[in-house]
N, C-alpha and C positions, 0 to 999 in steps of 0.2 A: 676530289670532293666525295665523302661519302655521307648517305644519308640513312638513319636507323629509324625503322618501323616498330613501332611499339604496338603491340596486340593486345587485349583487354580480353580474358576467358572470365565469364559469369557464370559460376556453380551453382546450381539452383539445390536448394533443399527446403524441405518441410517443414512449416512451425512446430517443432517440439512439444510446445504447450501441453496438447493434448496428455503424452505418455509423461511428464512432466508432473501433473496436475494428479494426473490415477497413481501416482509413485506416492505422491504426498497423501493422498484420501488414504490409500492403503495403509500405510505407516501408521497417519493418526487414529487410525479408524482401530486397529488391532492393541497399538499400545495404550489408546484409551479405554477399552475391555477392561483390563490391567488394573487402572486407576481409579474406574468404576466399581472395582470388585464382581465384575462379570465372569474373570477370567482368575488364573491363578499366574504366579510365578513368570521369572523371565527367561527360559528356555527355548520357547517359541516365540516369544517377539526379536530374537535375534536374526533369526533370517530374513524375515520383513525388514528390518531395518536395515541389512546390507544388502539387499535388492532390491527392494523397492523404494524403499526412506532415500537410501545413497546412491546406487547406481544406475534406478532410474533416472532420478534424478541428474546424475552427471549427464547421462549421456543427451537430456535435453536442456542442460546447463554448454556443451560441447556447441552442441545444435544453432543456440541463441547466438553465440559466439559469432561462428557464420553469418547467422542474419543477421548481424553488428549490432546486437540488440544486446546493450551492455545491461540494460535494468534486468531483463529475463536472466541472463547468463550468470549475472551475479548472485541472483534470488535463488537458484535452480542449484546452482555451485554451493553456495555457502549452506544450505540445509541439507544439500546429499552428502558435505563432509564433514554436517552436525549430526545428520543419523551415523553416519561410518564411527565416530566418536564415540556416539551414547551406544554402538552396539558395545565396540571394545570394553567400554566402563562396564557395561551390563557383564561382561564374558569374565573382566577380573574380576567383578563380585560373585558371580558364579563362580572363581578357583580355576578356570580353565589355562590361566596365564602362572599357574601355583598356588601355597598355599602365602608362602611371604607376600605380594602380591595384595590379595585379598584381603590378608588382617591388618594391609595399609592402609585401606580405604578411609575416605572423612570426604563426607558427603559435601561437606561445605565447599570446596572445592570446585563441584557441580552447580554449585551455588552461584561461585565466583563467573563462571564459563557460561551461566544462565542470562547474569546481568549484563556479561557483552553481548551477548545474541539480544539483548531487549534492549541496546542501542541500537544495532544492526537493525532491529526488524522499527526500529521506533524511525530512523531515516527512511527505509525501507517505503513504509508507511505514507511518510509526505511524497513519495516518488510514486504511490499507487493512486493518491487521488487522481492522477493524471493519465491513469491506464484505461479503467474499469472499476464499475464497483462491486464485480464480483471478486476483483483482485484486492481490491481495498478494503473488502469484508474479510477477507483469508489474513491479512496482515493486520488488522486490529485483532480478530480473536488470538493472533500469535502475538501478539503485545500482551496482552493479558492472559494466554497460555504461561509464557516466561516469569512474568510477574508474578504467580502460581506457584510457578517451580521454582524460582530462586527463592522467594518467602520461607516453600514446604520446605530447603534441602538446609536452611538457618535456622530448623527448628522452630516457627513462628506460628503453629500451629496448625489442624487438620484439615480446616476447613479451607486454604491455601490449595491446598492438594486437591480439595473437591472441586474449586474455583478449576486449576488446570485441565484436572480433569473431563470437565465439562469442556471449555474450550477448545478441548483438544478434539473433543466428538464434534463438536460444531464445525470445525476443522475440514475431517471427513466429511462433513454431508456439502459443506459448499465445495470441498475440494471436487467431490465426484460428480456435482453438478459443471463448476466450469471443466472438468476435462473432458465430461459429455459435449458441454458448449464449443470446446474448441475441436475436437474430433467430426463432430455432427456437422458445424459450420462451416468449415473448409468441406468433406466431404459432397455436402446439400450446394458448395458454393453460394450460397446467402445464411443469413440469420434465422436459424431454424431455434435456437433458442437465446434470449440476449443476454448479453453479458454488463448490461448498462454502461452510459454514458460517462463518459471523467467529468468531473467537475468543472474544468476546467479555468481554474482559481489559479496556477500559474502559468498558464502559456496563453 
């Protein structure tokens, strides 16, 4: 008779959050310059976007993973490989991919790829009342970022554009507030700043 021992090893790692959260402040904060007319052209918001927009984001999209925290992992994942996206687009429209390439472009398309992400973050959404309502703020102003830019990229007018563009700064300031929240509060080990309560409407 033989008998088998089963061992249980527990990896411990760190909530992501934090570098998660300044991935995304970064991003919006630089590409809405852009759409404000602060800034000019898109040759420098490409780097941001795959560094910060996309692979910060991955690697605390990986992270959440771990902590079996499928709402993070998913949130974290699906917008670091919507910047990796909107860099490439941004690089064919620049000619970097040639010149055939570039004189394919039809914006609408982006349009098309805008109104699945404004599904995506519109579930998204009913999943954050239940988080925090700093995360619940980030994913309505990205309801109505999207809704911005699929409008602007259908030709439906300017003022679309100004609508995301603002969103998209608002973006940035709460993003860099909660990735202070989660960096400071794990660090301090208590609530050094709050991230408010969920609602708690479904559980």
């Amino acid at each position: 008779m033989s008998t088998t021992n089963t061992q249980t090893v527990k990896v411990v790692t760190a909530d992501p959050s934090g570098l998660g959260l300044f991935g995304l402040a970064m991003v919006t904060l630089v590409a809405s310059s852009q759409k404000l007319g602060l800034t000019t052209g898109f040759a420098f918001l490409v780097p941001w976007a795959i560094f910060l927009g996309a692979i910060a984001q991955m690697i605390a999209c990986v992270n959440d993973f771990k902590h079996n925290n499928v709402f993070g992992a998913t949130a974290f994942g699906a917008f670091g490989l919507f910047w990796l996206s909107v860099a490439a687009s941004w690089l064919i429209k620049l000619g970097a991919f040639g010149p055939e390439l570039a004189a394919n472009v039809d914006g609408k398309q982006l349009g098309v790829a805008f109104i699945g992400y404004l599904i995506f973050s519109v579930y998204m959404t009913i999943g954050a009342v239940e988080t925090n309502k700093m995360l619940l703020t980030i994913f309505v102003l990205i309801d109505v970022l999207f809704i911005g830019l699929a409008a602007d990229s259908f030709g439906l007018g300017h003022g679309w554009h100004t609508m995301a563009a603002w969103a998209e700064f608002l973006i940035a300031l709460v993003g860099f507030y909660g990735g202070a929240a989660a960096t400071l509060n794990a660090h301090f080990g208590k609530q050094f700043l709050p991230l408010g309560k969920p609602f708690g409407i479904f559980k």
